[in-house]
TIPA-375605 format. One line per 2 residues: number of its first residue (from 1); their letters; for each residue x, y, z of C-alpha. Coordinates in steps of 0.2 Angstrom, whole numbers. Example, Ala and Ser with C-alpha at 12.3 -4.5 7.8 and 13.67 -1.06 7.14 Angstrom:
BEGIN
1> as> 62,-22,39 ~ 68,-5,36;
This chain:
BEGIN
1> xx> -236,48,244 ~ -229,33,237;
3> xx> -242,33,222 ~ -242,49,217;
5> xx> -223,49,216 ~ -224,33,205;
7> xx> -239,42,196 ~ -228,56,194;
9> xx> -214,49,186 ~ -226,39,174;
11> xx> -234,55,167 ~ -214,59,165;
13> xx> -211,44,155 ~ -228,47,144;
15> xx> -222,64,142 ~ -202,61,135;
17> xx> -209,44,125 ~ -222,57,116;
19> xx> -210,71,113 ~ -198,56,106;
21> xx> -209,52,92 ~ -209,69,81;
23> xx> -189,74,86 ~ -187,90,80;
25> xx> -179,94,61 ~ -160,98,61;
27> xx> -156,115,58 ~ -152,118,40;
29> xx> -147,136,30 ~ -161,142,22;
31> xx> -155,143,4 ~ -152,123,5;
33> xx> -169,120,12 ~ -175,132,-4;
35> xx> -164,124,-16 ~ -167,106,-8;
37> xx> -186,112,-11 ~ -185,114,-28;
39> xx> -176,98,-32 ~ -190,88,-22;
41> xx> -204,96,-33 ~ -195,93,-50;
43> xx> -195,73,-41 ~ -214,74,-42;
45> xx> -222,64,-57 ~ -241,76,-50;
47> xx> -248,85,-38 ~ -265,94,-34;
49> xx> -263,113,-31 ~ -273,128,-26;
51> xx> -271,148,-29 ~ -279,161,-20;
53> xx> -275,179,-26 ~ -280,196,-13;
55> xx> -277,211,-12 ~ -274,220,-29;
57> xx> -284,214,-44 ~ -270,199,-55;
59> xx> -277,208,-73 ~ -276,191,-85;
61> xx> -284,202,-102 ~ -283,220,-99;
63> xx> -295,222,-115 ~ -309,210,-108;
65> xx> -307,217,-89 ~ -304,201,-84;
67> xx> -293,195,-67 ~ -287,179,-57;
69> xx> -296,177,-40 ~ -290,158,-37;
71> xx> -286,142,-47 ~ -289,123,-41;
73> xx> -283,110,-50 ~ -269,96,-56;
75> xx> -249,94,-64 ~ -244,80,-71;
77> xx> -226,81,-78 ~ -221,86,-90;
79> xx> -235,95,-97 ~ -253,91,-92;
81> xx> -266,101,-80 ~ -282,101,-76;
83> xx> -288,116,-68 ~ -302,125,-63;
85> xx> -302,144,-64 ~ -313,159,-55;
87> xx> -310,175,-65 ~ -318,191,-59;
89> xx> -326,202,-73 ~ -332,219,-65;
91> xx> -347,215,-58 ~ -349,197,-61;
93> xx> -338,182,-55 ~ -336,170,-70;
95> xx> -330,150,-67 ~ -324,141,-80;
97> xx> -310,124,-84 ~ -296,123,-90;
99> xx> -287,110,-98 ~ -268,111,-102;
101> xx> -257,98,-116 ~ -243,102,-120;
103> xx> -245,119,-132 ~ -263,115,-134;
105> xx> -275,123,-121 ~ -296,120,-121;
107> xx> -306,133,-110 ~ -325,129,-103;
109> xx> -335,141,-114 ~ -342,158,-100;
111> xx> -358,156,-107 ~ -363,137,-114;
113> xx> -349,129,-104 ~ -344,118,-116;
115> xx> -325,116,-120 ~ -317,125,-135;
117> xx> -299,130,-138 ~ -291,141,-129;
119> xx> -292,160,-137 ~ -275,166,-138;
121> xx> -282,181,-133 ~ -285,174,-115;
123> xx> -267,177,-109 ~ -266,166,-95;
125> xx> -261,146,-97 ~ -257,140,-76;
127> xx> -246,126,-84 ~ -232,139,-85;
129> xx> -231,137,-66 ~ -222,120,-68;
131> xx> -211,123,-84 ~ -194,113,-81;
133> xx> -184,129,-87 ~ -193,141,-76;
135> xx> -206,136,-66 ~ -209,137,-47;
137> xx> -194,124,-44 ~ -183,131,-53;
139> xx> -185,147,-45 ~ -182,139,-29;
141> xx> -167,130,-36 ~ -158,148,-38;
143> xx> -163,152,-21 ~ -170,167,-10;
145> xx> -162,185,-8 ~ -162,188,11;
147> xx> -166,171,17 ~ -171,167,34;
149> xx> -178,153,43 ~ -193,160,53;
151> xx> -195,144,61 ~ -203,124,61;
153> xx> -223,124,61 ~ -236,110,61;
155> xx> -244,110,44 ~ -260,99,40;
157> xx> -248,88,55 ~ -232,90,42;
159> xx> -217,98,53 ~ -213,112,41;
161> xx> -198,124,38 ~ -206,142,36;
163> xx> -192,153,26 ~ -194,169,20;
165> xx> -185,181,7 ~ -185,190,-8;
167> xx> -183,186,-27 ~ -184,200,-40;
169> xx> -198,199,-50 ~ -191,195,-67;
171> xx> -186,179,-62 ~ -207,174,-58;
173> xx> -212,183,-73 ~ -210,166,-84;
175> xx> -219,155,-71 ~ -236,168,-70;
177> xx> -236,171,-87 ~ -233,187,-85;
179> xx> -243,191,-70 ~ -232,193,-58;
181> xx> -224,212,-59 ~ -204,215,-60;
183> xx> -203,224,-43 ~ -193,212,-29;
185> xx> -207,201,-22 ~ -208,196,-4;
187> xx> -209,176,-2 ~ -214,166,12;
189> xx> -210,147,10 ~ -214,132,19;
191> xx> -208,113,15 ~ -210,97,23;
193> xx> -194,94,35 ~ -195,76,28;
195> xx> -197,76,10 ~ -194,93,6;
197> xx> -210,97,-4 ~ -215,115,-2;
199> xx> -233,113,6 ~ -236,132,5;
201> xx> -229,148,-2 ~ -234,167,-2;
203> xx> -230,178,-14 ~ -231,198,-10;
205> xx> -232,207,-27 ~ -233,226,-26;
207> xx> -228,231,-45 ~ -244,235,-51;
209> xx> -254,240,-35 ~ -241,249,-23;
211> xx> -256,255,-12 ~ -262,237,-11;
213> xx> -250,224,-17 ~ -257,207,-25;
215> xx> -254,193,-13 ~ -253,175,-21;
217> xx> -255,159,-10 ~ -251,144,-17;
219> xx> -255,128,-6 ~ -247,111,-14;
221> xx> -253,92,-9 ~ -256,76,-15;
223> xx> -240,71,-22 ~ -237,56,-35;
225> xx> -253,51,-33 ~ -262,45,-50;
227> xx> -270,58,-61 ~ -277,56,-78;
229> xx> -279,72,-90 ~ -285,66,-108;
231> xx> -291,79,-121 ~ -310,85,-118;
233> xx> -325,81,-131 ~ -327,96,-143;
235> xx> -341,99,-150 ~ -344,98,-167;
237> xx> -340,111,-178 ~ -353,120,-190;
């Protein structure tokens, strides 16, 4: 009896010393997590991301029939990207990547795949997502309408803040280039307890599809970790 009351209170000790090591983060309003968010990614010299679009088709050319379907790529402040695209053309999926310096853009050609400029009439440059007057941070830096803190969740072993709210469309319009709608858009937020990084966010538009709204992912990693974008080799011109 005397053993398992000394096994007992051993499993006891395990227990507490475990539940010691990853304390739980202090409670916080969930505007200053938001806004806390947004300063910690303007702190970032680069980071890797990935997009993923459902539901309603993200229409990038209306004139070639061409949408978003996801992105995958990297940001290195203050105006660098790397990223590779998959644009759905009705019936065919098309890949192709990007690279983003400053005001000039190159494109992977659909067809030979080798790099060009990008056509102005493409209509989409991702670097816009970052842009210090009114990219994703800075959007987060002004804050959600209805703010709540759903709870703290594990993510990739990260304890996380989860917030949800709403910002009105116009205010994402700069960062999507246009893509995102003006109708209010539901978001769902969460960042890293510690360093305040957002490691995910949702982003519900219905302004074009009402009946089947566009839903945006956005999944953030890799932070400060060295990334070189240099200028790709062109072919030679006729």
């Amino acid at each position: 009896m005397r053993r398992c009351s000394m096994c007992f209170g051993a499993l006891l000790i395990l227990a507490s010393l475990s539940g010691c090591g990853n304390p739980p983060p202090p409670d916080l309003p969930p505007n200053e997590i938001v806004r806390r968010a947004g300063r910690a990614m303007l702190d970032q010299r680069s980071l890797h991301f990935k997009i993923d679009i459902g539901g309603g088709p993200v229409t990038i050319n209306p004139a070639l029939g061409l949408s978003l379907r996801s992105a995958e790529g990297d940001f290195v402040r203050p105006d660098r990207m790397g990223v590779h695209l998959k644009i759905l053309r009705v019936p065919a999926a098309i890949e192709a990547d990007m690279i983003a310096l400053g005001d000039e853009q190159f494109l992977t050609n659909f067809l030979t795949r080798q790099w060009e400029p990008l056509p102005p009439e493409f209509g989409f440059n991702p670097a816009v997502m970052f842009h210090p007057s009114f990219g994703l941070e800075k959007t987060l830096e002004g804050g959600l309408d209805d703010a709540s803190v759903v709870g703290v969740e594990s993510i990739d072993g990260a304890q996380a803040y989860h917030v949800q709210g709403r910002v009105e469309g116009s205010r994402l319009q700069g960062m999507s280039g246009g893509l995102i709608g003006a109708s209010p858009i539901d978001v769902e937020v969460w960042v890293d307890a510690q360093t305040f990084v957002v490691l995910r966010t949702t982003l519900v538009d219905g302004s074009f599809h009402p009946d089947q709204p566009s839903t945006w992912t956005l999944v953030f990693s890799s932070f400060g970790k060295p990334v070189t974008i240099e200028k790709p080799a062109l072919p030679p011109s006729d």
